[in-house]
Backbone bond lengths (Angstrom), bond angles and torsions (degrees), N, CA, C in turn:
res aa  C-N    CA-C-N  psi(-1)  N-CA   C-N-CA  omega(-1)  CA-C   N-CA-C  phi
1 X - - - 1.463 - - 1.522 111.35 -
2 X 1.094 112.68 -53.94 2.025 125.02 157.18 1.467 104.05 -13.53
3 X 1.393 96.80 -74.66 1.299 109.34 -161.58 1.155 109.85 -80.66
4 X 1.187 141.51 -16.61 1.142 135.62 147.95 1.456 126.69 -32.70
5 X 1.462 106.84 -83.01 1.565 135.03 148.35 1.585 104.38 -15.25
6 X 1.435 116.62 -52.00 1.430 100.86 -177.19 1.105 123.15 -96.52
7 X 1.559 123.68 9.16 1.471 110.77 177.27 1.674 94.09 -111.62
8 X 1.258 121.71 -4.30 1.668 126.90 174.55 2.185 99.87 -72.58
9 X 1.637 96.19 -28.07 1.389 92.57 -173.47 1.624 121.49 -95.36
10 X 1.401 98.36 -11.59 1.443 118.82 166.87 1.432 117.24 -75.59
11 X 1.456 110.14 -25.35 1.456 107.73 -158.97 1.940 84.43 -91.46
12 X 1.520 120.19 -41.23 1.336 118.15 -179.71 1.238 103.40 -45.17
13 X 1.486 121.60 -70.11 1.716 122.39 -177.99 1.026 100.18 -19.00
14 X 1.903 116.34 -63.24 1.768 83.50 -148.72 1.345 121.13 -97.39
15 X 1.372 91.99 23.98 1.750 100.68 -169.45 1.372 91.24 -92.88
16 X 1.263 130.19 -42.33 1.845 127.55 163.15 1.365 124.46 -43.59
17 X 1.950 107.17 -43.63 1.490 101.47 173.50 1.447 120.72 -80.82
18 X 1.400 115.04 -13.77 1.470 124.71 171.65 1.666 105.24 -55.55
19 X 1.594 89.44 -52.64 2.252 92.00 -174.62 1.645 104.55 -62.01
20 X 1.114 100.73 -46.07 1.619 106.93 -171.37 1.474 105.96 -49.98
21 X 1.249 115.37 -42.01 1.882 119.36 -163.84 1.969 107.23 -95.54
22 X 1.465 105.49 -9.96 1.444 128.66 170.85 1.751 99.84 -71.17
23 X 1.604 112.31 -46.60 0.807 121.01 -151.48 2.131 101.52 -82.86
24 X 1.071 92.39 -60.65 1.820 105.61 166.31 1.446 130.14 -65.04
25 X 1.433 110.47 -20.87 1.536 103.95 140.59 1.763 125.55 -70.11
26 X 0.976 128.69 -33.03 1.318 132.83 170.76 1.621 112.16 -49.64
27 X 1.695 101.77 -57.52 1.527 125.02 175.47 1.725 103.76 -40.21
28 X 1.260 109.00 -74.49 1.334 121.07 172.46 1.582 133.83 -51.52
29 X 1.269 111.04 -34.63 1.187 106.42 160.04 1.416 125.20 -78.20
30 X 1.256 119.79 -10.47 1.464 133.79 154.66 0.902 138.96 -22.49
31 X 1.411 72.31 -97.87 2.052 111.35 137.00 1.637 134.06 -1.31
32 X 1.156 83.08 -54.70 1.690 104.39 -170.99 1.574 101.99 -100.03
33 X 1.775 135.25 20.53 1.101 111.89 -159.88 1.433 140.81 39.81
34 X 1.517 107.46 37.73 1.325 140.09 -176.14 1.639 104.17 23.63
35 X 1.119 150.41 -22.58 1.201 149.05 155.36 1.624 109.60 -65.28
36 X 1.614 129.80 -20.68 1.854 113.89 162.64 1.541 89.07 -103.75
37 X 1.157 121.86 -32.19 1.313 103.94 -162.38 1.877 122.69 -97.76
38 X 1.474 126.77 8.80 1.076 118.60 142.43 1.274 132.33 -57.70
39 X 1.184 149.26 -54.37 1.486 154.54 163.94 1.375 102.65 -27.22
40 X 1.655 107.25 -79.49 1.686 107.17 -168.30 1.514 97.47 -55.66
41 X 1.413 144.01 -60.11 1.435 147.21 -147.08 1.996 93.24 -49.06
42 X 1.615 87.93 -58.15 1.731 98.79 169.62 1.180 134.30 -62.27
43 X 1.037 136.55 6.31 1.528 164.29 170.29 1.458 103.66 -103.10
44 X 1.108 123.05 -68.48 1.485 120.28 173.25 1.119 125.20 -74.78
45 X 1.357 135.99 35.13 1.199 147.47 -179.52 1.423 108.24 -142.50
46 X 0.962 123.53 -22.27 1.970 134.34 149.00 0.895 116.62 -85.79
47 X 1.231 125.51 -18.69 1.621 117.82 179.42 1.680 106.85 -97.52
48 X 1.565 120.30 -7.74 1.390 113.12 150.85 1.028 112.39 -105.16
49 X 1.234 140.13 -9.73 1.494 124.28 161.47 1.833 115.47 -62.46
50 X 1.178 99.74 -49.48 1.762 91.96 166.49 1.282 122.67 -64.26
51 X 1.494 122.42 -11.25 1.505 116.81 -174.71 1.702 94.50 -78.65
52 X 1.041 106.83 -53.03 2.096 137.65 -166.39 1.997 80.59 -55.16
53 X 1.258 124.42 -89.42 1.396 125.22 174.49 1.425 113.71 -8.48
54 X 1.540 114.30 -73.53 1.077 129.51 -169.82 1.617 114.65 -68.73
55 X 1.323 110.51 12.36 1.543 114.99 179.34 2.191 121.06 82.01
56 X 1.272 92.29 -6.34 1.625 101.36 -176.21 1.851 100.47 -86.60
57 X 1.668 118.29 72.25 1.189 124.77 162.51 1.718 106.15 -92.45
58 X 1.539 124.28 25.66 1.406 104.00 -178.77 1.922 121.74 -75.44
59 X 1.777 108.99 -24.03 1.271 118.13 -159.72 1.987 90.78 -91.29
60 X 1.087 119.01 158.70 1.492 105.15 168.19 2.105 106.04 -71.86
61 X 1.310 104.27 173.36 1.119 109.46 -177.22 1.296 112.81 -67.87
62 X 1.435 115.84 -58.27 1.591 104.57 -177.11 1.267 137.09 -77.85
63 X 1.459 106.50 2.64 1.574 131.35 146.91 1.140 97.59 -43.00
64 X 1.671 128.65 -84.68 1.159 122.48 -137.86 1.698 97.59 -89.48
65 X 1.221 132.08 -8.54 1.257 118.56 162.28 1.632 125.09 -64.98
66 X 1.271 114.60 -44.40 1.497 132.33 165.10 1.414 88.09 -39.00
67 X 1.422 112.91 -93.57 1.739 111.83 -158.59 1.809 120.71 -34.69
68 X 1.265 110.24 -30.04 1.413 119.49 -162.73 1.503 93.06 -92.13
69 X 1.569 125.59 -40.44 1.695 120.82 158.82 1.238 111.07 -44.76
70 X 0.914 133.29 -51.82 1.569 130.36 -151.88 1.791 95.22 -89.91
71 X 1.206 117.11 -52.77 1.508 121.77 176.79 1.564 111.58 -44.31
72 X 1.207 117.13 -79.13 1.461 138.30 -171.59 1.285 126.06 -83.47
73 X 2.548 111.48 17.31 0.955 123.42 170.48 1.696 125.99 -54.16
74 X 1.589 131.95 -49.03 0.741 170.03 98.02 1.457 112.13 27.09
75 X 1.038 107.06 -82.30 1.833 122.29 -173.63 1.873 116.44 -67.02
76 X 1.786 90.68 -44.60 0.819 92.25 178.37 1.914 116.90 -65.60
77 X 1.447 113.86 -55.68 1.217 109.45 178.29 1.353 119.73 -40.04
78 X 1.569 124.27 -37.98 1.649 143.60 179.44 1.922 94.95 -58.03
79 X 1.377 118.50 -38.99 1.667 98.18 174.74 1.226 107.71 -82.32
80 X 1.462 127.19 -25.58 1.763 130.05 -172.09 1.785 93.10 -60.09
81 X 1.518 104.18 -39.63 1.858 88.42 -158.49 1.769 92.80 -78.46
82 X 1.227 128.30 -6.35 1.940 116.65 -160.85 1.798 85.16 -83.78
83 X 1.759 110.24 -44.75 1.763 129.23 -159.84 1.430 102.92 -62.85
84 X 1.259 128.57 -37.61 1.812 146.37 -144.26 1.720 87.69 -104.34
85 X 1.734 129.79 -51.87 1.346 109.40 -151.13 2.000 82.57 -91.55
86 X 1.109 118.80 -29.47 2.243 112.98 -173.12 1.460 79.62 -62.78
87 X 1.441 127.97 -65.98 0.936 88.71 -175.74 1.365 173.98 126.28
88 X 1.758 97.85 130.01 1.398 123.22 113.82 1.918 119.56 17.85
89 X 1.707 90.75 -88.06 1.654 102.06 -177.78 1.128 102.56 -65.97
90 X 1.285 132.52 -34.48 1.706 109.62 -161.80 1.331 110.08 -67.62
91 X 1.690 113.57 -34.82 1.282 124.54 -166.46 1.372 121.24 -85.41
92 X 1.601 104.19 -13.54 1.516 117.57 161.54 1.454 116.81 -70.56
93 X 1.485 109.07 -35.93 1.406 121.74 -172.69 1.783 100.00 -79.93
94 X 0.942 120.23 -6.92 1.716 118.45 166.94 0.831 125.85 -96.51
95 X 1.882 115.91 -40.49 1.303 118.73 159.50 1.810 119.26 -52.62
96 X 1.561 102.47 -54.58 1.319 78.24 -171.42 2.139 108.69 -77.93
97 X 1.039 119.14 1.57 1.396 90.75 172.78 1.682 130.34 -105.96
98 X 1.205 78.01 2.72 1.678 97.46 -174.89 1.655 114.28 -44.73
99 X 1.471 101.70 -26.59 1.739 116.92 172.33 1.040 113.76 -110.66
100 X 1.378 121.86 11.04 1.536 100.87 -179.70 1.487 121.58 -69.44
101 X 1.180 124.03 -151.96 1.273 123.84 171.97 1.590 105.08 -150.60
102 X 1.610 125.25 169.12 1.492 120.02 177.02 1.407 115.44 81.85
103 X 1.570 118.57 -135.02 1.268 132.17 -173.93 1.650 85.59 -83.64
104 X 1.179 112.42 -82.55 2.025 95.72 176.49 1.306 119.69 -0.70
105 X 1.168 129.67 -85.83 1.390 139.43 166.91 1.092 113.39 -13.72
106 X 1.151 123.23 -46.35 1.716 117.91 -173.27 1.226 109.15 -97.70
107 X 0.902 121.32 -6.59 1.743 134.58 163.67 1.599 124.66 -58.26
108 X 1.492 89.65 -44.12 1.376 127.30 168.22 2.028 105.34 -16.46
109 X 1.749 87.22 -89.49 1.331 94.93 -164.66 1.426 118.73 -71.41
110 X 1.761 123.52 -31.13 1.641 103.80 153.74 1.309 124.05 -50.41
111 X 0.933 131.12 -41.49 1.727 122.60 161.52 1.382 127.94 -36.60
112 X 1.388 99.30 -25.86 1.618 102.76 -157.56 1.570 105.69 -96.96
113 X 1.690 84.57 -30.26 1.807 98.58 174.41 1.192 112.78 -56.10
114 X 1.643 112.08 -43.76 1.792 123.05 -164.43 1.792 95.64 -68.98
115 X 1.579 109.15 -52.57 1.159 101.51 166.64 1.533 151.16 -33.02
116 X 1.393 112.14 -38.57 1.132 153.13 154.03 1.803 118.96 -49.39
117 X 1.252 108.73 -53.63 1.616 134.20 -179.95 1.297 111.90 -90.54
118 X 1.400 119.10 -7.95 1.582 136.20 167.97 1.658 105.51 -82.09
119 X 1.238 116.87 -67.09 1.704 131.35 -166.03 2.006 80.46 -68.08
120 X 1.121 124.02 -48.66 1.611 111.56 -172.47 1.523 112.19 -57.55
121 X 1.556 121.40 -32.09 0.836 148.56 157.15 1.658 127.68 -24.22
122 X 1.095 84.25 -60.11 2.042 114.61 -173.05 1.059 94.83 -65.00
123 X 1.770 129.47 -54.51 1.580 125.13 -156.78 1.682 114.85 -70.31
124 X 1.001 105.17 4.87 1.755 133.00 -169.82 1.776 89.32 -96.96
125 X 1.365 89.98 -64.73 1.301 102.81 -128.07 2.177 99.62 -44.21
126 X 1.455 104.07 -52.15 1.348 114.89 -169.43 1.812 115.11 -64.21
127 X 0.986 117.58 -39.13 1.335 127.56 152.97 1.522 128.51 -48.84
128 X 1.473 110.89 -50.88 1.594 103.88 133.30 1.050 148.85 -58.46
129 X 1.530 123.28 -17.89 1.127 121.03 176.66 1.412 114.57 -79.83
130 X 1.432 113.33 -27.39 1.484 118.31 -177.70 1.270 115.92 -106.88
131 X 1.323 101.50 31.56 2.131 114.41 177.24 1.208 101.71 -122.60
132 X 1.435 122.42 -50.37 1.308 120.49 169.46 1.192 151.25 -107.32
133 X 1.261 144.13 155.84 1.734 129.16 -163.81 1.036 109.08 -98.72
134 X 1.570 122.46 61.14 1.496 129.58 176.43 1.845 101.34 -108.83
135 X 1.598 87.87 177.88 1.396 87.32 -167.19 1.563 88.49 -105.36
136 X 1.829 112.53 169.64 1.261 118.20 -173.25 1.401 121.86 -46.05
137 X 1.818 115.17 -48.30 1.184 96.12 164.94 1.448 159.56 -51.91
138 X 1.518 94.81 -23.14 1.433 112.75 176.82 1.147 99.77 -82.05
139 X 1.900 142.79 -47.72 1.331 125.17 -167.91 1.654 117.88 -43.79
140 X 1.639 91.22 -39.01 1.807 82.48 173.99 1.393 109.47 -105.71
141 X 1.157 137.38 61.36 1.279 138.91 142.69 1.403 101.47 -105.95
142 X 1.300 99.34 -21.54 1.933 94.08 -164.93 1.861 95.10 -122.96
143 X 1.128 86.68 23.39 1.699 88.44 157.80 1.516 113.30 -96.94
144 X 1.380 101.68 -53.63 1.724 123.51 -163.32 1.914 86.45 -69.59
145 X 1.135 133.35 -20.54 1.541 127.94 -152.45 1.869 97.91 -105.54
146 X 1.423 102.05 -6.00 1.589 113.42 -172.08 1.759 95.18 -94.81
147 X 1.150 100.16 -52.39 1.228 109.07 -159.80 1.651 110.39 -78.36
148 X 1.299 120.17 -33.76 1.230 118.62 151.38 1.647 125.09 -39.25
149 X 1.554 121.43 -71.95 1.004 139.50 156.19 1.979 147.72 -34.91
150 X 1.629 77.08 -25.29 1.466 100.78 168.76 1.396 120.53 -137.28
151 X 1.214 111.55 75.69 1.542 134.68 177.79 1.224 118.15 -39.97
152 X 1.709 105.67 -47.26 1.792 93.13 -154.02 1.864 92.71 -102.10
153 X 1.612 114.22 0.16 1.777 108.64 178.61 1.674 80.74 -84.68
154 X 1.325 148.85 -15.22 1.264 158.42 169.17 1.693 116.97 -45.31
155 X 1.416 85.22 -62.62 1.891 102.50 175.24 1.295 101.69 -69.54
156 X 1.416 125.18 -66.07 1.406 111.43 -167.28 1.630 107.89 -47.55
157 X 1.611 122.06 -27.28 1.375 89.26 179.57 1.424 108.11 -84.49
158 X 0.894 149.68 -12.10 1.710 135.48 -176.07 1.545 107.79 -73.35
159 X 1.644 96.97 -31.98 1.675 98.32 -176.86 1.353 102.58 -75.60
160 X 1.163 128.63 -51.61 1.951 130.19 170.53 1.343 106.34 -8.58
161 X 2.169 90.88 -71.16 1.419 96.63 -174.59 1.086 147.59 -27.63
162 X 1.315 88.89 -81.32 1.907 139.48 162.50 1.617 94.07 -20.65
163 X 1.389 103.44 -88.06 1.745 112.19 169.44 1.841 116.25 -13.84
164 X 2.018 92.34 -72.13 1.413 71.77 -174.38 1.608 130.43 -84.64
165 X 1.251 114.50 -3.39 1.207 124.56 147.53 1.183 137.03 -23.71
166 X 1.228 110.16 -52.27 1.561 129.54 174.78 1.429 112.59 -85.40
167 X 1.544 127.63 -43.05 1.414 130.54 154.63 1.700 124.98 -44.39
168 X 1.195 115.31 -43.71 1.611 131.87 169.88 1.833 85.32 -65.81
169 X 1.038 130.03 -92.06 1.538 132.61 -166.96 1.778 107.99 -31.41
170 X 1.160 104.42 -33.21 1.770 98.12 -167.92 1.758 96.21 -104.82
171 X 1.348 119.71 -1.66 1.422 115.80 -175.12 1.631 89.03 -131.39
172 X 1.176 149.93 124.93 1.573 138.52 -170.56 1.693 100.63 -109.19
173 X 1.419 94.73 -34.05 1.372 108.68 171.86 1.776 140.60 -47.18
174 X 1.568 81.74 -2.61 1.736 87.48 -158.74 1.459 106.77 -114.43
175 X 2.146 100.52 6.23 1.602 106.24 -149.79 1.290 96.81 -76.90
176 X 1.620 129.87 -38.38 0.935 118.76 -174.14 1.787 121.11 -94.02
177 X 1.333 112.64 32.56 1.571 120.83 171.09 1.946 95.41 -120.87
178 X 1.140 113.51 -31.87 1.653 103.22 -175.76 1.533 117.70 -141.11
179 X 1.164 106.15 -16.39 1.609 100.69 158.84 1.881 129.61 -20.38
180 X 1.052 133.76 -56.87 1.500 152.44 163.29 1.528 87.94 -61.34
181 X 1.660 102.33 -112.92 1.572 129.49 178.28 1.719 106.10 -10.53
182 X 0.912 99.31 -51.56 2.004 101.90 -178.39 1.612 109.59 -51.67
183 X 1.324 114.64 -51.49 1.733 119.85 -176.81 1.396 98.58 -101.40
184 X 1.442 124.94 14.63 1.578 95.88 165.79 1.948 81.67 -87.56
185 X 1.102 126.62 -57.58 1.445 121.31 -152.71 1.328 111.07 -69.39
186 X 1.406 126.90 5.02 1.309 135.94 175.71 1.696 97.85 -87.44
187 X 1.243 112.50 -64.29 1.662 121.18 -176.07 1.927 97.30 -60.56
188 X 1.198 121.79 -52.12 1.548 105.57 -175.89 1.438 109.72 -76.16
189 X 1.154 130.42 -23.30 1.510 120.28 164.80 1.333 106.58 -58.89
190 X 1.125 134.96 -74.16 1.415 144.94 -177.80 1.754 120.38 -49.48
191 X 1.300 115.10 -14.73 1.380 138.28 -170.17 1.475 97.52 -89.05
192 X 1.582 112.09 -69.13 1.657 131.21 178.53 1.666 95.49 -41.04
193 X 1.490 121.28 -54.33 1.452 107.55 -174.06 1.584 114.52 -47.92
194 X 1.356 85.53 -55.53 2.010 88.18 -173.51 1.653 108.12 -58.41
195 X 1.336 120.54 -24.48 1.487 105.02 -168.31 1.691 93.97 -87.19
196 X 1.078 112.89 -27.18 1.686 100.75 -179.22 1.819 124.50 -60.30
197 X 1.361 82.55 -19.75 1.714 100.93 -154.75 1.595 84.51 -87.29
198 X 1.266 135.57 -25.15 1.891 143.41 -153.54 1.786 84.82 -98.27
199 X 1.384 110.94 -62.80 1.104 107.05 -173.30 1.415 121.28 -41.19
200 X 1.880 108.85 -60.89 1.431 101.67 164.45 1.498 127.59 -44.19
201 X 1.388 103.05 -28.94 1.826 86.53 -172.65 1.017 100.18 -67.20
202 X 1.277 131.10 -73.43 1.896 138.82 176.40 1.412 120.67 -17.59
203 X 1.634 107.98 -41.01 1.856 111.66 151.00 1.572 123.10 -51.33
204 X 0.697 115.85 -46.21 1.393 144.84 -169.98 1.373 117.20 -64.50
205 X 1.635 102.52 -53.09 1.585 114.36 -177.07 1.688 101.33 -86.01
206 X 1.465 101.73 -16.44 1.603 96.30 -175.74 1.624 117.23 -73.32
């Protein structure tokens, strides 16, 4: 019954710090005239969800969101502009060929694949960026190289999604407490698996 009681009160916690950090990314991207301040807001909202995950609840939350805004203002926007202009083009390059006809046409669906392997891409990408002390370019070299490699921390995120997707759609009420916050901790839960599993190999091979 204890334990009951305490994992019913654990699961409340984090469903409060989920709204709370739903709530201060919004603030922050605001903030920033939502064109500087989405990236960092999104950066600092994975980078305390992996701290909170990983058991580091000692600082309060919006402590450590502040610090990681102000830190990863900069850098972060520098991956928003590489993420915003690929893309941008890729999705231009689908739109416009999606009708073509001829050699176009067949152009079509490798595009759509890359397209496809791009957005798979992304769910890597921010969870890496705030796990490791690499620079932007490498987060997405070693995003796209995670996600290749680790298939099934792969599925769990589409299924996360998917899931809460359909929960936000059948509950509308909840969009603005976990909408954001809901799939950042779906992609960094599922992210942390694959980096644990890389790490061991690299032990291993060492």
């Amino acid at each position: 019954m204890n334990s009951m009681l305490g994992g019913m009160y654990r699961i409340a916690e984090w469903l409060m710090k989920l709204a709370y950090l739903n709530l201060l990314w919004l603030l922050f991207t605001l903030a920033g005239g939502f064109v500087l301040g989405f990236f960092p807001a999104t950066t600092s909202m994975f980078g305390v969800i992996r701290k909170l995950i990983m058991g580091n609840e000692e600082q309060p939350i919006f402590k450590m969101f502040w610090q990681m805004y102000k830190k990863e203002f900069i850098r972060s926007n520098r991956l928003g502009i590489i993420v915003s202009v690929a893309g941008y083009m890729l999705y231009f390059d689908v739109m416009y060929l999606r009708g073509a006809e001829g050699i176009l046409g067949f152009i079509y669906y490798p595009i759509l694949i890359v397209l496809c392997g791009f957005i798979l891409t992304l769910f890597y990408l921010f969870p890496i960026f705030v796990h490791y002390e690499i620079t932007v370019f490498q987060a997405v070299k070693n995003a796209f190289w995670i996600m290749v490699l680790h298939p099934l921390s792969t599925i769990l995120m589409i299924a996360g999604t998917v899931t809460l997707f359909f929960l936000l759609v059948t509950i509308p009420g909840l969009i603005p407490f976990f909408s954001v916050s809901g799939m950042a901790f779906v992609l960094m839960w599922a992210a942390l698996l694959a980096f644990a599993k890389a790490e061991e190999k690299q032990k291993a091979a060492a």
